[in-house]
C-alpha positions in Angstrom: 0.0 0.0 0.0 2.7 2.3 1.1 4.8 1.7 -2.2 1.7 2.5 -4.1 1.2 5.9 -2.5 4.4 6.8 -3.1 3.9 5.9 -6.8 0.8 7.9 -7.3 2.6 11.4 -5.2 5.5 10.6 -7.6 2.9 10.7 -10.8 1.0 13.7 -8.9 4.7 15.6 -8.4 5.7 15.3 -11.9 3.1 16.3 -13.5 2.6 19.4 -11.1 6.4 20.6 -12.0 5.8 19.9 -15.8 2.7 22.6 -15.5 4.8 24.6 -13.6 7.2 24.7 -16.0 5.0 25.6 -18.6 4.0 28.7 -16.5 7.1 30.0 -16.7 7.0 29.8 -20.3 4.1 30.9 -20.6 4.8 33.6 -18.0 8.1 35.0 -20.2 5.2 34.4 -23.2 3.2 37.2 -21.4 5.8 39.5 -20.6 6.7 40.1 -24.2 3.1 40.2 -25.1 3.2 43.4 -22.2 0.1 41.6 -20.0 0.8 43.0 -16.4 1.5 40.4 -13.9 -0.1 41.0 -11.3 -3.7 41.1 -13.1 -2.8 38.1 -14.8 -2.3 36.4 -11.4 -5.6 38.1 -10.4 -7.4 36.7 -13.6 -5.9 33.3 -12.7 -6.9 32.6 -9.2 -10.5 34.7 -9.5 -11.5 32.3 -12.9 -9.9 29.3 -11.0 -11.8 30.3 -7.6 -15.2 30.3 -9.9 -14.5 27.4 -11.3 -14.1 25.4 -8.0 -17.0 27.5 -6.1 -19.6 25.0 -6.7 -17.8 22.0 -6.0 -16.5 23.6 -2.9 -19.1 26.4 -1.3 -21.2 23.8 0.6 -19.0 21.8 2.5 -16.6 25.5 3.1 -20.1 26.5 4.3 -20.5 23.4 6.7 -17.0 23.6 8.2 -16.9 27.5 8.6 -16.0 27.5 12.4 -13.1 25.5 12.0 -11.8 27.7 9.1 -12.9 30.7 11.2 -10.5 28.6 14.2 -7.8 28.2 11.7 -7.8 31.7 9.7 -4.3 32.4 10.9 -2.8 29.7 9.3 -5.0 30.0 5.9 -4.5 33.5 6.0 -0.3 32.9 5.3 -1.0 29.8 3.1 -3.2 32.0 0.8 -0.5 34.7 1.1 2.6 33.2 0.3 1.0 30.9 -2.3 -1.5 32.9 -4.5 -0.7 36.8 -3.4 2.8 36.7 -3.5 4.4 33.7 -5.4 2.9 34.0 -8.7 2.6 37.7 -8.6 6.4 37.4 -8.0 7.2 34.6 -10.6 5.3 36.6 -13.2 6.6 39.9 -12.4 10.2 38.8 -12.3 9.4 36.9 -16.0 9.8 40.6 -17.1 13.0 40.8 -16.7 14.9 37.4 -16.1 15.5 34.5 -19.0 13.2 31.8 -18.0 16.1 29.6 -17.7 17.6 32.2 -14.4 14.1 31.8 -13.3 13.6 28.0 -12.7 17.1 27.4 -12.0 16.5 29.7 -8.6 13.1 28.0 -8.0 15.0 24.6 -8.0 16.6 25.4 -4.9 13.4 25.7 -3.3 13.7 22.1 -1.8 16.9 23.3 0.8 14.4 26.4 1.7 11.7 23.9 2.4 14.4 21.7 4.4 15.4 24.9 6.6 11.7 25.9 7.2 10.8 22.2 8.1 13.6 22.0 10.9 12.7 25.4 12.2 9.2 24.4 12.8 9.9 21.1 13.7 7.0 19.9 11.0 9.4 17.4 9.3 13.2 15.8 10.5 16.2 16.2 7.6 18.4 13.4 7.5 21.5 13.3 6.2 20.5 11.7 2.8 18.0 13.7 2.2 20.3 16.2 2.4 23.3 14.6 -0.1 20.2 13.8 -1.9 18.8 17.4 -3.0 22.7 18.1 -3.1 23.2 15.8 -5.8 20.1 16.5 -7.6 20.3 20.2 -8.0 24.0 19.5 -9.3 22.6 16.9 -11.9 20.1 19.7 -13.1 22.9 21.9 -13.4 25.1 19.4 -15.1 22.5 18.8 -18.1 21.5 22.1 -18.4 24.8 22.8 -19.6 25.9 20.4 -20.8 28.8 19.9 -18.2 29.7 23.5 -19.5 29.9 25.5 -16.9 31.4 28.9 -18.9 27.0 29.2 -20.0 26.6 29.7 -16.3 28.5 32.9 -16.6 26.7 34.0 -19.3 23.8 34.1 -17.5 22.6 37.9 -16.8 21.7 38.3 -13.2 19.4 41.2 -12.7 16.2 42.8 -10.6 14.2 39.9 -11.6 16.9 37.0 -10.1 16.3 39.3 -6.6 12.7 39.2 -6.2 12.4 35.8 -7.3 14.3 35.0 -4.2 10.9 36.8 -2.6 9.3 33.9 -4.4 11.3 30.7 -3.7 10.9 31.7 -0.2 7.2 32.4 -0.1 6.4 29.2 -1.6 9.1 27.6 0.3 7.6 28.5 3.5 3.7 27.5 2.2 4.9 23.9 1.1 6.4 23.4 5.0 3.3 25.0 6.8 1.1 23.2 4.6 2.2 19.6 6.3 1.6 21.2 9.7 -1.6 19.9 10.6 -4.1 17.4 9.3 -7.0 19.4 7.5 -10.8 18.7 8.5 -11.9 19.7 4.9 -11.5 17.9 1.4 -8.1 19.1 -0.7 -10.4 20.6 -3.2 -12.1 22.7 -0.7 -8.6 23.5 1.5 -7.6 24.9 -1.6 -10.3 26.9 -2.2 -9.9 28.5 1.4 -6.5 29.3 0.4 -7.2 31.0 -2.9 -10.2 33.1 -1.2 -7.8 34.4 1.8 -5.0 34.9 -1.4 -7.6 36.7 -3.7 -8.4 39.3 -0.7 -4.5 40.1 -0.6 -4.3 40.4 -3.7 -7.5 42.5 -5.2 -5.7 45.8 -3.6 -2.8 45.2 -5.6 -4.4 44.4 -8.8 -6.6 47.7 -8.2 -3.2 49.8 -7.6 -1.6 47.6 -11.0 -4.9 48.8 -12.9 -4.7 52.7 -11.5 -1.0 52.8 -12.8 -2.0 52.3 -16.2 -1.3 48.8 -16.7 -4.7 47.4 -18.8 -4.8 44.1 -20.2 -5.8 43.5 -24.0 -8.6 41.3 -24.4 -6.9 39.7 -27.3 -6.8 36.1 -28.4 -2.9 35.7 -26.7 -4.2 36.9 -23.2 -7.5 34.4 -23.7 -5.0 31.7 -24.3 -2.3 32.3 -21.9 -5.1 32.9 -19.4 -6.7 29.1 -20.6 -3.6 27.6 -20.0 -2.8 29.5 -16.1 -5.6 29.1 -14.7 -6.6 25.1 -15.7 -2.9 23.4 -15.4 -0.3 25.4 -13.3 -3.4 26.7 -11.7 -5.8 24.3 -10.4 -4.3 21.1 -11.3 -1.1 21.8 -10.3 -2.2 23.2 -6.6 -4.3 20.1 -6.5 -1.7 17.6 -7.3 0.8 19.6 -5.0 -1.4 19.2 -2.3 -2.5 15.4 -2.8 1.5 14.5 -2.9 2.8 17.2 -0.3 -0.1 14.8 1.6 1.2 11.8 0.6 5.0 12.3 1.2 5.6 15.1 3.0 7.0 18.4 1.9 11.5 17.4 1.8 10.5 14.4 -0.8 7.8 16.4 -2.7 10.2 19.6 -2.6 13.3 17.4 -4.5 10.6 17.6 -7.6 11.5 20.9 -8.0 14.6 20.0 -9.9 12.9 18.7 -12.5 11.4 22.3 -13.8 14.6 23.9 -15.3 15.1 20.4 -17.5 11.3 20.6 -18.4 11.8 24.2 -19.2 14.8 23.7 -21.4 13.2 21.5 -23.1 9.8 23.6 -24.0 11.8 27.2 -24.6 
């Protein structure tokens, strides 16, 4: 039983990173095409948060004391997840290669690592250790090619810095999310989280919109929007969660190093 949970959070982690790496494709995809990030993360989550509504409302309605009791702790999931990691990633795609991008989210797993000791939610072992080690040095290796002279090619700019805002805002929501057992369904936990997110993040999109930044209803936005809100969006959040769940977050996290590879691959 055990070996086949650990086979479906394997399938459920790889196809969450593959999405994800198609969001930062897609991401750089939007940048050129001028949509403003943080309205594209606000079209995301609100499309994706009306999309799950229905399957979700009642039994949010049912358990409404014990999210009220818990608020705290959805309050900094949906923060660090929906307000501030995509808005981050996207806004960063502006002006880093997507390449810079996912190679700094790889190292997401030793973030998680450091948060899971601190909070005493996980225990690191030593292999686990070697292991993300040995990974993230593997990514590097094919990436180049086992030529290191493209690493310092590689143009490190304002984007590189605050997507080190990101890696460790979704860092610290894949350690807290393994910190208690939920009393509500994945599909509705996650809808909790985007709700607390989208109420962080309406301000900002209202501030994005008052600067002058308008998204063109075009066909490029309708399908880059298709694409964020269905796969790195919901699926992907669901299938994190389901193998975060199944795993914990240190195994789940060494996934990570998959995204620059799966990037590569579709830039």
């Amino acid at each position: 039983m055990k070996n086949q949970s650990n086979f479906l959070a394997y399938i459920f982690l790889f196809l969450t990173v593959t999405f994800w790496a198609g969001n930062f494709v897609v991401g750089k995809f939007a940048s050129l095409y001028e949509v403003p990030p943080f309205s594209l993360n606000f079209y995301r989550w609100f499309f994706a948060w009306l999309i799950l509504a229905p399957f979700t409302l009642p039994e949010i309605i049912k358990k409404k004391d014990y999210i009220i009791d818990n608020y705290k702790l959805f309050i900094v999931l949906g923060v660090t997840s929906i307000t501030i990691f995509n808005s981050i990633v996207y806004y960063s795609l502006n002006f880093t290669q997507v390449i810079s991008g996912v190679l700094m989210i790889s190292t997401i797993p030793v973030m998680i690592m450091f948060f899971s000791s601190i909070f005493k939610i996980e225990k690191t072992n030593i292999f686990q250790i070697i292991g993300v080690i040995l990974s993230f040095l593997g990514v590097i290796i094919i990436i180049t090619k086992a030529n290191f002279e493209i690493l310092k090619n590689l143009n490190f700019n304002k984007g590189d810095i605050t997507m080190v805002i990101a890696m460790l805002s979704w860092a610290l929501y894949s350690t807290l999310l393994k910190r208690q057992k939920y009393e509500i369904s994945q599909l509705s936990l996650l809808q909790v989280v985007m709700s607390f997110g989208l109420v962080f993040l309406i301000p900002i999109y209202f501030i994005e919109y008052q600067l002058g930044f308008r998204i063109t209803l075009d066909k490029p936005f309708y399908l880059i929007l298709s694409y964020v809100v269905l796969l790195p969006g919901l699926a992907s959040f669901i299938l994190w969660i389901k193998g975060i769940s199944l795993i914990g977050a240190n195994r789940s996290g060494v996934f990570l190093h998959l995204m620059p590879i799966l990037s590569a691959i579709m830039a």
